[in-house]
Backbone bond lengths (Angstrom), bond angles and torsions (degrees), N, CA, C in turn:
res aa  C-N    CA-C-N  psi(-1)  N-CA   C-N-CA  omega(-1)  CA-C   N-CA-C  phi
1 X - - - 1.438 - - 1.520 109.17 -
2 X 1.406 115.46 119.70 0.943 113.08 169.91 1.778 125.37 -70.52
3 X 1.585 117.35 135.91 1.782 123.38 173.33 1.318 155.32 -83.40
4 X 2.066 77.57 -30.28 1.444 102.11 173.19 1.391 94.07 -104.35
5 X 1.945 99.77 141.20 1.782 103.41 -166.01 1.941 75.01 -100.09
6 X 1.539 72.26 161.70 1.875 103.01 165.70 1.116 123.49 -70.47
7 X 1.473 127.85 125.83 1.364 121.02 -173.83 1.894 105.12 -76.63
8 X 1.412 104.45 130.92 1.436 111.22 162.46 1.462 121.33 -76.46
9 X 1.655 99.24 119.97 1.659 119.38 161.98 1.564 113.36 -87.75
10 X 1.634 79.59 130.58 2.025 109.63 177.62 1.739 92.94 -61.85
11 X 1.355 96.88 129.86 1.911 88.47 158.39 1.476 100.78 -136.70
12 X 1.437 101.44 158.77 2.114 81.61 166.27 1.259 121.60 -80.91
13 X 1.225 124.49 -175.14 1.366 135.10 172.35 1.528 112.93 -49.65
14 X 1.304 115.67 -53.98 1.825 112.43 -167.60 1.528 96.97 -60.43
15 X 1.140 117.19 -45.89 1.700 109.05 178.97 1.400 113.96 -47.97
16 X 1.327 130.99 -65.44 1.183 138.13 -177.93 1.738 105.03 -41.56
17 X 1.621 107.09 -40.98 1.599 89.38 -172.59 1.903 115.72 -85.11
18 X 1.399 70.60 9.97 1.669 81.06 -169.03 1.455 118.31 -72.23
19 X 1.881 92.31 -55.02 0.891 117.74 174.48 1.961 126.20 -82.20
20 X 1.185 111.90 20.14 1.501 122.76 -171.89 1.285 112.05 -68.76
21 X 1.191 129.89 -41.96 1.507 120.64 175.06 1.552 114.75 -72.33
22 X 1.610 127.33 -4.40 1.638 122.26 162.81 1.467 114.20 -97.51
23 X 1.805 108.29 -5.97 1.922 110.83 -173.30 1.131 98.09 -116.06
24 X 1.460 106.76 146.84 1.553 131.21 157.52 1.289 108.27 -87.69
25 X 1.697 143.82 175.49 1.278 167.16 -155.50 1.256 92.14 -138.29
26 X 1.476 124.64 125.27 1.763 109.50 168.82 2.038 100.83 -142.66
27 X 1.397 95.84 127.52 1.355 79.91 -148.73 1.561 114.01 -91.00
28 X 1.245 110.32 -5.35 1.410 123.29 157.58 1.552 128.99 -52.72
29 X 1.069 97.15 -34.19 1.959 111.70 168.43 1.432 104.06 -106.33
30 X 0.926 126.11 35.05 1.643 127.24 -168.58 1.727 88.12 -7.35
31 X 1.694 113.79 94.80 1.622 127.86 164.61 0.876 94.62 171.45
32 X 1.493 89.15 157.10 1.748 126.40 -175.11 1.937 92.75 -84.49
33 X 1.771 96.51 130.72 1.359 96.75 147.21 1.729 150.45 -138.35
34 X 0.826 145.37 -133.29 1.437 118.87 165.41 1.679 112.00 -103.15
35 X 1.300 98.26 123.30 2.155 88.92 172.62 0.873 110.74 -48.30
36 X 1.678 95.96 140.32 1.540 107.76 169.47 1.419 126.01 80.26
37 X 1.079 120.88 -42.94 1.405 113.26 173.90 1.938 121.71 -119.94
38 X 1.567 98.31 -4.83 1.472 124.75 -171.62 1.593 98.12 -58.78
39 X 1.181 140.56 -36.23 1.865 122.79 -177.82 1.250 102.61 -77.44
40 X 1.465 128.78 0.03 1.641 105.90 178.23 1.596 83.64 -127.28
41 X 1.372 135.04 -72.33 1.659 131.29 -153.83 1.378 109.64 -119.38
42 X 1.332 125.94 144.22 1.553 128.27 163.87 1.520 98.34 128.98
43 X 1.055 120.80 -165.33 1.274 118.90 -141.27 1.904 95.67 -100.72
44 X 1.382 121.14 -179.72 1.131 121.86 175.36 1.813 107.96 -132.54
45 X 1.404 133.62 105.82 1.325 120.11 -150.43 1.402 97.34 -124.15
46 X 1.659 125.78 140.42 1.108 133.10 -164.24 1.897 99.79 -111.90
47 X 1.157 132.79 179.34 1.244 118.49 173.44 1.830 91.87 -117.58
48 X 1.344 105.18 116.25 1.267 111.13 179.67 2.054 148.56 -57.90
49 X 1.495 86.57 75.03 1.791 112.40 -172.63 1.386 129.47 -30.33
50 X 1.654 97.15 -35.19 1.337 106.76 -172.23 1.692 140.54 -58.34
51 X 0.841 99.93 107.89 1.703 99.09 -172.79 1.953 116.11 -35.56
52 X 0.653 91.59 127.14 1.818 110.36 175.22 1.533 125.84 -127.84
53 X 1.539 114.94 105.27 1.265 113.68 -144.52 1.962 98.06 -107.97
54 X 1.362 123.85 97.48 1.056 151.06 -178.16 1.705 103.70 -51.28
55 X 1.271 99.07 100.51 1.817 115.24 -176.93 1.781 114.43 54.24
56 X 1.001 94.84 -172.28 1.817 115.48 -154.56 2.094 88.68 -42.09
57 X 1.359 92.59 159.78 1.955 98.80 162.86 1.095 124.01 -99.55
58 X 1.304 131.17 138.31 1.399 153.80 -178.69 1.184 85.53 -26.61
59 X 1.786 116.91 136.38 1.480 151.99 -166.35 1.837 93.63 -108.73
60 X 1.273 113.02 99.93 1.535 97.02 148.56 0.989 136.85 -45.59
61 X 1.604 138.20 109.12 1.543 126.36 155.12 1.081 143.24 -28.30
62 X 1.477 154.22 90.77 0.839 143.60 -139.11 1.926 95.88 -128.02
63 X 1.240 121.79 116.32 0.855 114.73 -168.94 2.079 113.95 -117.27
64 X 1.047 113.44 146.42 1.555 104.19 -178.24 1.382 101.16 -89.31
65 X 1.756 100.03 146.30 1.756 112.60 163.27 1.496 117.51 -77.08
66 X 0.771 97.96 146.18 1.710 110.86 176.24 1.354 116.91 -96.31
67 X 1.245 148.71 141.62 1.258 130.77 153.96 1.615 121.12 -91.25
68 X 1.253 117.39 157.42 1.303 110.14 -159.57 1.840 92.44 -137.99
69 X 1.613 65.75 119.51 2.018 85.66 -170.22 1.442 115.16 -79.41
């Protein structure tokens, strides 16, 4: 029996569908693994959650007061 668990790799989504006819769904490890041989060797694959924020971040407005005569 193996003790030390496998570290899970982030992948994105298109991979996962890519790769669907070599992964199982196992829902106890919430991860994808390889048929057939995935509870003892092969990789452990997560579907990748992490936020990724696509160019520069929202600029506060900063606007000047006027005085009003």
């Amino acid at each position: 029996m193996r003790t030390i668990r496998r570290p899970r790799r982030y992948v994105r989504n298109h991979w996962l569908r890519l790769l669907s006819p070599v992964l199982t769904y196992n829902h106890r490890r919430d991860a994808y693994l390889m048929r057939g041989v995935g509870r003892h060797v092969g990789p452990v694959l997560r579907v990748d959650r992490r936020v990724r924020r696509e160019g520069p971040p929202d600029r506060i407005e900063l606007r000047r007061r006027t005085r009003v005569a």
